[in-house]
Kinemage of the C-alpha trace (Angstrom):
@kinemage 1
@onewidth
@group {chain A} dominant
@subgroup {mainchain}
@vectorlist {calphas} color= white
{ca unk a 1} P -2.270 1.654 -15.111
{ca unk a 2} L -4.296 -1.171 -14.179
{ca unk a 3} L -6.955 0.029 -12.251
{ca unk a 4} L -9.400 -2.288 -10.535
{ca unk a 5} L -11.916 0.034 -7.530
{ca unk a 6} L -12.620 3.763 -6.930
{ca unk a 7} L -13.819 4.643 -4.012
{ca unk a 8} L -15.160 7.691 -4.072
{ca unk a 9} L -14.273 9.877 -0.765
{ca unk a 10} L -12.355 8.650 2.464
{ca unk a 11} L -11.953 10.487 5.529
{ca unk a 12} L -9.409 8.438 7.167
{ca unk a 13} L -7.215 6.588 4.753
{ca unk a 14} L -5.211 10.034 4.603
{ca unk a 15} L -4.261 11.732 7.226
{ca unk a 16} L -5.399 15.113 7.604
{ca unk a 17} L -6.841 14.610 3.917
{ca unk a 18} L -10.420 14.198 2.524
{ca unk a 19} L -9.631 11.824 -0.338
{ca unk a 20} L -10.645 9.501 -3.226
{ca unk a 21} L -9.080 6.130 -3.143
{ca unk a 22} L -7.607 4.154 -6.671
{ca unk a 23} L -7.118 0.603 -6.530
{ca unk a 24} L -4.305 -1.119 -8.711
{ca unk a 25} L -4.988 -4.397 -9.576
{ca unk a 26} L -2.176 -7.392 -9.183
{ca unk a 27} L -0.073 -8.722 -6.452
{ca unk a 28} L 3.316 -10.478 -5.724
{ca unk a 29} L 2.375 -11.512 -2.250
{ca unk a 30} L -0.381 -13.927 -1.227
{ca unk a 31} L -0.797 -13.433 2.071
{ca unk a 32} L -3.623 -15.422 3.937
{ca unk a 33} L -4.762 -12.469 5.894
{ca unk a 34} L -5.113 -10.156 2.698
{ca unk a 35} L -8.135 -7.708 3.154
{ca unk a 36} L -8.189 -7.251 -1.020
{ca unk a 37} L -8.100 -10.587 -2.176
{ca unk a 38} L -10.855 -9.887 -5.375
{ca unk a 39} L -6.980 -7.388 -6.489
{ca unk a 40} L -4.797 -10.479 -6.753
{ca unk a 41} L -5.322 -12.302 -9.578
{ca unk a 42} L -5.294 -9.639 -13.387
{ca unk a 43} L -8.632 -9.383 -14.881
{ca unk a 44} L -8.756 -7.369 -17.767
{ca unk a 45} L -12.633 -7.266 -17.490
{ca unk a 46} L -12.650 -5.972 -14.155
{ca unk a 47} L -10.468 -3.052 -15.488
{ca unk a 48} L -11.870 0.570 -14.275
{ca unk a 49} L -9.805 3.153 -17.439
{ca unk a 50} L -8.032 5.842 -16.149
{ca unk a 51} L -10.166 8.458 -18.078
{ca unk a 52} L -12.713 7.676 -15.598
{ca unk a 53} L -10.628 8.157 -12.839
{ca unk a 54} L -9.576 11.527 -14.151
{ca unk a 55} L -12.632 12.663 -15.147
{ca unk a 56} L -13.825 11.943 -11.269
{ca unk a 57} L -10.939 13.683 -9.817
{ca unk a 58} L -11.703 16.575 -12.064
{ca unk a 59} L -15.222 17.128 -10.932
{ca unk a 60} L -14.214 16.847 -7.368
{ca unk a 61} L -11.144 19.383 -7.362
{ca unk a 62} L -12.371 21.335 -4.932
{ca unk a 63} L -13.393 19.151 -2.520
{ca unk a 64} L -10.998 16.542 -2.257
{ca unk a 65} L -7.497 17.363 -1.254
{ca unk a 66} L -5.607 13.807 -1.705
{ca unk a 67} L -5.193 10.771 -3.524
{ca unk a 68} L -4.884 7.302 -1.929
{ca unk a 69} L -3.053 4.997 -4.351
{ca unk a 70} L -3.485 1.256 -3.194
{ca unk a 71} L -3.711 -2.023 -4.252
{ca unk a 72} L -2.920 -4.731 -4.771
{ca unk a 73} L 0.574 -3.627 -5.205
{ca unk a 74} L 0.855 -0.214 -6.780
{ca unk a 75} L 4.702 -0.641 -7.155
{ca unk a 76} L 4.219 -3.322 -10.068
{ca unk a 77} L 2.635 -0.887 -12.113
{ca unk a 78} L 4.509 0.400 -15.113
{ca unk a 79} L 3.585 3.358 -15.193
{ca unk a 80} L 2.710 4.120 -12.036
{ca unk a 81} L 4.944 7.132 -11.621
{ca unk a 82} L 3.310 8.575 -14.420
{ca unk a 83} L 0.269 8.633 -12.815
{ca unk a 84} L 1.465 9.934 -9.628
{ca unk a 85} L 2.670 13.095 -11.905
{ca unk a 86} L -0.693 13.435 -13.560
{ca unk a 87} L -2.691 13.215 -9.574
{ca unk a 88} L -0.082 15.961 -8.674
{ca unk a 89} L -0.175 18.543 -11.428
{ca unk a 90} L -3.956 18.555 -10.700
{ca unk a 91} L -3.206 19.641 -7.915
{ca unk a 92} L -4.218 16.766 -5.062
{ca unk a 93} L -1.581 15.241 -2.640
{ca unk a 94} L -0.843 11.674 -3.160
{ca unk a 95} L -0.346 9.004 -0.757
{ca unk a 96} L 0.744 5.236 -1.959
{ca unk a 97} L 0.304 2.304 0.210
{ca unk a 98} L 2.845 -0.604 -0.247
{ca unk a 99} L 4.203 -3.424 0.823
{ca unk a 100} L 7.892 -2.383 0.377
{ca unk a 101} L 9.265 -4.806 -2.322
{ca unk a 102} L 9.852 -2.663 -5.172
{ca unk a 103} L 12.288 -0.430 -3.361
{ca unk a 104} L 13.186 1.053 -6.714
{ca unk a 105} L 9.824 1.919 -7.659
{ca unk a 106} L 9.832 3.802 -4.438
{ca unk a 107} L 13.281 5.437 -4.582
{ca unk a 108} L 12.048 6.612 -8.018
{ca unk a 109} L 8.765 7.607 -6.761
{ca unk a 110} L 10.941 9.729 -3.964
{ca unk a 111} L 13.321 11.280 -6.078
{ca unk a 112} L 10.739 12.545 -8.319
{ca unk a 113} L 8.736 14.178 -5.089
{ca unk a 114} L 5.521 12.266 -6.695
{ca unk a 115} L 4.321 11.031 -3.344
{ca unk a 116} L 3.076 13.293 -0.076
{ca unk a 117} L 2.573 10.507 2.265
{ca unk a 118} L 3.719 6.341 2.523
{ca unk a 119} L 2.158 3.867 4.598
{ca unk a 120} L 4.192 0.134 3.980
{ca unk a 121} L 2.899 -2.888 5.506
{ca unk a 122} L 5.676 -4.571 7.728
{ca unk a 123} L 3.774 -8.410 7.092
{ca unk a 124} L 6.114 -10.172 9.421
{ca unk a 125} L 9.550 -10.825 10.332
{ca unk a 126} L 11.950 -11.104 7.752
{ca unk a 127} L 12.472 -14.881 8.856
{ca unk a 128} L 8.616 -15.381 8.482
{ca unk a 129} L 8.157 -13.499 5.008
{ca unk a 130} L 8.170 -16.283 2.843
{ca unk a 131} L 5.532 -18.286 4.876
{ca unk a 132} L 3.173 -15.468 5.591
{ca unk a 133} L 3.407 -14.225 2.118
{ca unk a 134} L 3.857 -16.852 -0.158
{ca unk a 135} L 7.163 -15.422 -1.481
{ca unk a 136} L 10.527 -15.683 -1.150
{ca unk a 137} L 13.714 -13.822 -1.384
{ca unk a 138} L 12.050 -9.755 -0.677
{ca unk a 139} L 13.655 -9.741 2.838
{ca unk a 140} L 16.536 -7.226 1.493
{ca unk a 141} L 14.491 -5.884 -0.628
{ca unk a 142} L 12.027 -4.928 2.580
{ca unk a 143} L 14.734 -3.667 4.319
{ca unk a 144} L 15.968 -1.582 1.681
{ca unk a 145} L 12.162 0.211 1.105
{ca unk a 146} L 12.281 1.230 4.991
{ca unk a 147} L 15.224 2.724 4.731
{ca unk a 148} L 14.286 4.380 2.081
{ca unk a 149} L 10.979 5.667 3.468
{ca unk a 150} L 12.758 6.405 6.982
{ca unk a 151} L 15.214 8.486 5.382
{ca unk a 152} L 13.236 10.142 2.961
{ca unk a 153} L 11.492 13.300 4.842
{ca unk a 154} L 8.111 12.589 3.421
{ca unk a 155} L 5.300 11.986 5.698
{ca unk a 156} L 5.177 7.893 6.757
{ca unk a 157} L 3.836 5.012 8.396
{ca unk a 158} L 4.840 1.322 8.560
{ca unk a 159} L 2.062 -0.677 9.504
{ca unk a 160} L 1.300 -4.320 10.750
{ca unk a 161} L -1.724 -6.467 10.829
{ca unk a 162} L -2.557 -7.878 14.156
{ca unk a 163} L -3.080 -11.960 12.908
{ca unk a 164} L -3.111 -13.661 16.229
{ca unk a 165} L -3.760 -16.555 14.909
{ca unk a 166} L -0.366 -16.074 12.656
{ca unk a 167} L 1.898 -13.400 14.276
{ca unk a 168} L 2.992 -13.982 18.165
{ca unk a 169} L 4.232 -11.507 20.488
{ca unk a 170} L 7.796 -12.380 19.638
{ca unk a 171} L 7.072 -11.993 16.025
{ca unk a 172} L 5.876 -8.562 16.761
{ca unk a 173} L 8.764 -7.524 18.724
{ca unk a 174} L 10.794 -8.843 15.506
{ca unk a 175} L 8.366 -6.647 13.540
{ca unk a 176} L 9.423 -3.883 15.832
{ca unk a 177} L 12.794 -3.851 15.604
{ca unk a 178} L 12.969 -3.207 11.837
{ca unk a 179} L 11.205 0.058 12.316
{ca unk a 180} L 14.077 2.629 12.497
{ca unk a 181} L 14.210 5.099 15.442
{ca unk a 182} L 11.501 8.368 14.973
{ca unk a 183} L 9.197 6.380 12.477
{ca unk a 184} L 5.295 5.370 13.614
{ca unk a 185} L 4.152 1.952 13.576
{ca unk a 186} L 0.974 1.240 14.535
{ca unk a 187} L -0.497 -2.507 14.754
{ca unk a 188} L -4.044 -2.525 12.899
{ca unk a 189} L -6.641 -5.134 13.993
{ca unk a 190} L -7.062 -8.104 11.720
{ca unk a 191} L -10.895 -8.365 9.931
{ca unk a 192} L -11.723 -11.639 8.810
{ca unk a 193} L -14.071 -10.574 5.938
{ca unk a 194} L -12.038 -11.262 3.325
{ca unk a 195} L -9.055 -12.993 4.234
{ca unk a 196} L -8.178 -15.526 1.337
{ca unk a 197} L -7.918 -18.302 4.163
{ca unk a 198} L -11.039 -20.007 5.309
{ca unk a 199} L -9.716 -20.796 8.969
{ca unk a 200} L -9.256 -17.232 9.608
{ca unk a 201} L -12.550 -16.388 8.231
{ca unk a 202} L -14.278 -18.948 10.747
């Protein structure tokens, strides 16, 4: 797996877990407001190997109880599930974040009970995808992955960013509306730090 950043120990990334935090490199969305921007484009020499990352979670077995797997987009990795397996028969609980348009990756990643915990980024509207993510045609696709989530039992979250100067109110009540009945969504603040655009960073 392409592995980019290791952060060490989180206390809040998951929930009710102390936990180490792997970053996959690569994305297929561009969005202007992204808080990872240095994960987008593949750099081979910016590669962390996954020996390293094992050998970590090794020493810190009994300290850590979790695993947050984020990018990026995790989903594009090949052999992503793979590594899920390996985090779980060491025993640590793994939690991917996503932005829901690899629904098959997911549906795999469910079926094989390789995930403890999901958090998927809702970016926008399904009529605003492709202009605040620099993609096109993952509207079904985004559907599909909460559904999936929604109906899957595991522990979830959808999640927006709060870009005022991108996302109105009616956008967020769009946003809204595609979170099924009995599922959180929580709207995070925005932090201009790293955003890829320079106007928001202003």
């Amino acid at each position: 797996m392409k592995i980019s950043g290791l952060q060490r120990v989180t206390a809040s990334d998951f929930p009710g877990r102390l936990a180490a935090i792997v970053f996959t490199q690569g994305c297929n969305f561009h969005c202007p407001f992204c808080h990872n921007s240095s994960l987008l484009p593949m750099d081979a020499d910016s590669l962390i190997g996954e020996d390293t990352v094992f050998g970590f979670l090794q020493k810190r077995k009994s300290l850590l109880g979790g695993v947050v797997i984020t990018g990026g987009e995790p989903c594009l990795q090949d052999d992503l599930a793979k590594f899920c397996r390996k985090v779980k028969d060491m025993g640590f609980a793994v939690k991917l974040d996503t932005n829901g348009s690899r629904p098959a990756v997911i549906k795999e990643l469910l079926h094989e009970n390789l995930v403890d915990f999901i958090a998927m980024d809702i970016k926008a509207p399904l009529s605003r995808l492709p202009e605040l993510t620099g993609t096109t045609s993952h509207g079904p696709r985004i559907s599909q992955s909460i559904s999936l989530i929604a109906a899957s039992g595991v522990d979830h979250l959808f999640r927006t960013t709060d870009v005022k100067p991108l996302l109105s109110s009616e956008d967020h009540r769009g946003i809204k509306e595609l979170v099924p009945q009995g599922s959180l969504h929580i709207v995070q603040p925005f932090v201009a730090k790293n955003a890829m655009a320079s106007f928001l960073r202003e």
